[in-house]
C-alpha positions as CSV (number, residue, x, y, z in Angstrom):
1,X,100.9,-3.4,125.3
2,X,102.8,-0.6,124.6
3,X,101.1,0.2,121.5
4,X,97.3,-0.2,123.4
5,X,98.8,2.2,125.7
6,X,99.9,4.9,122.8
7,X,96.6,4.5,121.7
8,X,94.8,5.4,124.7
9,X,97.2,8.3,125.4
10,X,96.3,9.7,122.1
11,X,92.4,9.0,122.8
12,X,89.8,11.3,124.1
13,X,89.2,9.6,127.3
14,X,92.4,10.8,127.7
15,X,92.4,13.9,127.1
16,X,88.9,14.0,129.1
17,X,90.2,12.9,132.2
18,X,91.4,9.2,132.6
19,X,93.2,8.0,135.4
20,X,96.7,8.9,134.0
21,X,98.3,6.2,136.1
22,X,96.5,3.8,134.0
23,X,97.8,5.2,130.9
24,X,101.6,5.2,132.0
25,X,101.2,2.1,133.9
26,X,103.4,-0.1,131.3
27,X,106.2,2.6,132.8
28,X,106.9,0.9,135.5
29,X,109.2,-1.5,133.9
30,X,112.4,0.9,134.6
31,X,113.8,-0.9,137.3
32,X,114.7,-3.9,134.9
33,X,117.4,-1.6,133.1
34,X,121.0,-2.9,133.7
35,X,124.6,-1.1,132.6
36,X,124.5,-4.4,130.7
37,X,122.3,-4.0,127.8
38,X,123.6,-0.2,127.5
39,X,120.6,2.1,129.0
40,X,120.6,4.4,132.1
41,X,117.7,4.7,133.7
42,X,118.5,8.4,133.3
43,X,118.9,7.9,129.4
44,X,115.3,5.5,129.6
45,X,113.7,9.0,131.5
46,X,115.1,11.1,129.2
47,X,114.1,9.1,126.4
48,X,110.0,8.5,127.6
49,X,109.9,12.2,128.6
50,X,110.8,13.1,124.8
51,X,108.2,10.7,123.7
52,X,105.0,11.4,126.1
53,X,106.0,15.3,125.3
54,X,106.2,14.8,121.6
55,X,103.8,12.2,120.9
56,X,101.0,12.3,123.5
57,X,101.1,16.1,125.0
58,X,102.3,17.5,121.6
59,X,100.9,15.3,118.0
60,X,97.3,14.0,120.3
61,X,96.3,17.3,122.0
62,X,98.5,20.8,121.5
63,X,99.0,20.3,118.1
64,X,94.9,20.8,117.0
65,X,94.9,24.2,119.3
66,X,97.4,25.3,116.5
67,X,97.0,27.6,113.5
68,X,100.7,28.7,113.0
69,X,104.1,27.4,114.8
70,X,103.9,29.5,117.5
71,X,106.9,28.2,119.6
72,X,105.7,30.9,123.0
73,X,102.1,29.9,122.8
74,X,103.3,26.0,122.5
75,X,105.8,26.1,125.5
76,X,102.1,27.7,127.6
77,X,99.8,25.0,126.4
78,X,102.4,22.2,127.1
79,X,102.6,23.3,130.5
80,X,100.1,21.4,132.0
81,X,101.5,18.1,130.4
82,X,104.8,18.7,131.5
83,X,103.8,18.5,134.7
84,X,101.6,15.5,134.4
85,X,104.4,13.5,132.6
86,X,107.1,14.9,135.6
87,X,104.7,13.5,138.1
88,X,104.2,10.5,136.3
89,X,108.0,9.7,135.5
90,X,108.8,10.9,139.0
91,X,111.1,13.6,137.9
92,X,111.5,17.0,139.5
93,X,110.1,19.8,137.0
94,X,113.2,22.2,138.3
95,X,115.9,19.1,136.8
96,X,115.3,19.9,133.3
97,X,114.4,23.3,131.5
98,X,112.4,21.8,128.2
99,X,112.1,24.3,124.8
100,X,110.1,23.9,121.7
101,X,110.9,24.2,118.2
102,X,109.5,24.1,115.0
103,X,112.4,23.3,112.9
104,X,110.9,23.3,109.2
105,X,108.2,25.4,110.1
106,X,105.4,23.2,110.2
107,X,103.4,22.0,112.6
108,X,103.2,18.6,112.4
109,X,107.1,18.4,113.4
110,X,108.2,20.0,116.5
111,X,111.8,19.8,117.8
112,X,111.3,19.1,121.9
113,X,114.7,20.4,123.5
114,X,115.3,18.8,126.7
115,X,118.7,20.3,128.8
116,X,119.9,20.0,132.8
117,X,119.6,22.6,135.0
């Protein structure tokens, strides 16, 4: 499931306007985290908002806007995906200030910094 998902992130309907709530709809799952098996649900958060910003909002759709690592004109394009992921993971935008990196100078890698306010 989670893979099908990834794919459909990545896909064109996408990035052409697909109900995102279908797309992050597997998320929903963070309520089954215990202090048992060693996650947080903050850690879990953390964790898919590194992921949707890299893989989906970064590698599926900023990435081909590209011609050089430009780590100003990636923070503005990612903008709008921040958001959309914030909403989606129901975190406040103002928690977390997130940077952008390109840490070998290519632009198929990009470092996403994620730090509390």
């Amino acid at each position: 499931m989670t893979v099908v998902a990834a794919k459909r992130l990545g896909s064109e309907e996408a990035r052409c306007g697909l109900d995102a709530k279908q797309c992050f709809s597997f998320l929903g799952e963070v309520n089954s985290i215990t202090p048992e098996n060693n996650l947080s649900k903050i850690n879990f958060s953390l964790l898919q908002l590194t992921r949707f910003l890299d893989d989906w909002a970064y590698q599926a759709n900023v990435r081909q806007q590209l011609t050089f690592p430009d780590e100003n004109l990636v923070k503005e394009l990612m903008k709008p995906f921040e958001q959309k992921i914030f909403e989606l993971l129901n975190i406040a935008p103002d928690e977390y200030n997130i940077t952008y990196k390109f840490p070998w100078n290519r632009l198929f890698e990009v470092e996403v910094c994620i730090s509390q306010n």
